[in-house]
C-alpha positions as CSV (number, residue, x, y, z in Angstrom):
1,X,184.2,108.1,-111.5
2,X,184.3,111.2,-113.1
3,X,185.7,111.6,-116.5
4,X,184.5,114.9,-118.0
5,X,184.5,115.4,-121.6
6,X,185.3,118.8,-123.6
7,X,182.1,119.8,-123.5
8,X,180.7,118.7,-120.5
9,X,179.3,115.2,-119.9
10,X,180.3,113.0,-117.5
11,X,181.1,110.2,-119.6
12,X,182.0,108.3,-116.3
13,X,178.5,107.7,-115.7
14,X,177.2,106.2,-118.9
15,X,176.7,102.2,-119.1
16,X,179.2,102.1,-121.8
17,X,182.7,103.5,-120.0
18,X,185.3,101.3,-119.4
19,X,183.8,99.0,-121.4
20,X,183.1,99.7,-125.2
21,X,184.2,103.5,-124.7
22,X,187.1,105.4,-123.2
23,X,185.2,108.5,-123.6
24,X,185.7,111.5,-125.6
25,X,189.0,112.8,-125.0
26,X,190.9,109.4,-124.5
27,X,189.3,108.7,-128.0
28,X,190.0,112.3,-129.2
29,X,186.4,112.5,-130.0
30,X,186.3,109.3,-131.7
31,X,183.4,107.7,-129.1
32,X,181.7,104.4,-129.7
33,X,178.5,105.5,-131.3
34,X,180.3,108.2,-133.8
35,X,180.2,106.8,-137.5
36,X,184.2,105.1,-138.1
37,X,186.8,107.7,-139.6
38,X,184.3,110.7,-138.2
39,X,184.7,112.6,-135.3
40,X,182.2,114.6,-132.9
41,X,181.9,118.0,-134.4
42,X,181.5,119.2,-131.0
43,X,185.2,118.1,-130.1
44,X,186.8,118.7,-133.7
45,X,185.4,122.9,-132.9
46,X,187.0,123.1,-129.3
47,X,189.9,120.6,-129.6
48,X,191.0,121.0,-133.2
49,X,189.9,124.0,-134.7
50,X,190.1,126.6,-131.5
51,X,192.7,124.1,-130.2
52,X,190.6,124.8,-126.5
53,X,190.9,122.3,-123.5
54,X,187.3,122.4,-123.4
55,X,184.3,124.3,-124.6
56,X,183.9,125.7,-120.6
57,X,187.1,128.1,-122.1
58,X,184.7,129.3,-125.1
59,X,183.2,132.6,-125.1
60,X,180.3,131.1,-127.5
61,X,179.1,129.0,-125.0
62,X,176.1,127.6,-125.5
63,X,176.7,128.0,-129.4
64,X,174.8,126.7,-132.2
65,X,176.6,124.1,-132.4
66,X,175.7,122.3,-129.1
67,X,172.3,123.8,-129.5
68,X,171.9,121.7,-132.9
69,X,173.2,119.0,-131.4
70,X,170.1,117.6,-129.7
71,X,169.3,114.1,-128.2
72,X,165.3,113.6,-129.6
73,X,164.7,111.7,-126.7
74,X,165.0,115.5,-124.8
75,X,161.9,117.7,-124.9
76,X,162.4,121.3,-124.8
77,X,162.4,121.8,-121.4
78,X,164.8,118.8,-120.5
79,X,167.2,120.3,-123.1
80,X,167.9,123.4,-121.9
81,X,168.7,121.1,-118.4
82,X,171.1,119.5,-120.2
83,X,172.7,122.4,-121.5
84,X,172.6,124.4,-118.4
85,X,173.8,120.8,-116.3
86,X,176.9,120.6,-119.0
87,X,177.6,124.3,-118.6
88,X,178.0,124.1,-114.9
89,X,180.1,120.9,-115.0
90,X,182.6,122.5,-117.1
91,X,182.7,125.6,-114.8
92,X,183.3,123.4,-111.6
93,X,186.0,121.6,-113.0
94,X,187.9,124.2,-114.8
């Protein structure tokens, strides 16, 4: 199932969807493993502040933002993957 968030993951193919998550934008950035009454900054910059369907429709992307961002379980290398996988899911399904 795909169920692409604003900025880019396919939150259709974590273990938690459908379960303990709706994913990002049913949850208007509210996921499962953000702290309660915050949201992802990532979604509050797109959604809220340049009021964006999705961070594929921002002329920033990658911005420092995403870039800071950074699962530690990435290396360097895997990282830049990530970002470059993310970037070309948006673009396909915009």
């Amino acid at each position: 199932m795909k169920e692409i968030s604003c900025c880019g993951i396919n939150c259709g193919e974590c273990e938690y969807f459908g379960s303990i998550c709706v994913g990002c934008n049913k949850s208007c950035g509210k996921p499962f493993y953000i702290e309660e009454g915050k949201s992802c900054r990532i979604y509050e910059c797109v959604k809220n502040k340049k009021c964006l369907e999705n961070c594929g429709k921002c002329e920033e992307l990658p911005c420092d933002l995403w870039m800071n961002t950074r699962d530690p379980k990435f290396t360097d290398e895997e990282f830049l993957n990530y970002i470059k996988e993310r970037i070309k899911t948006l673009k396909e399904n915009n």
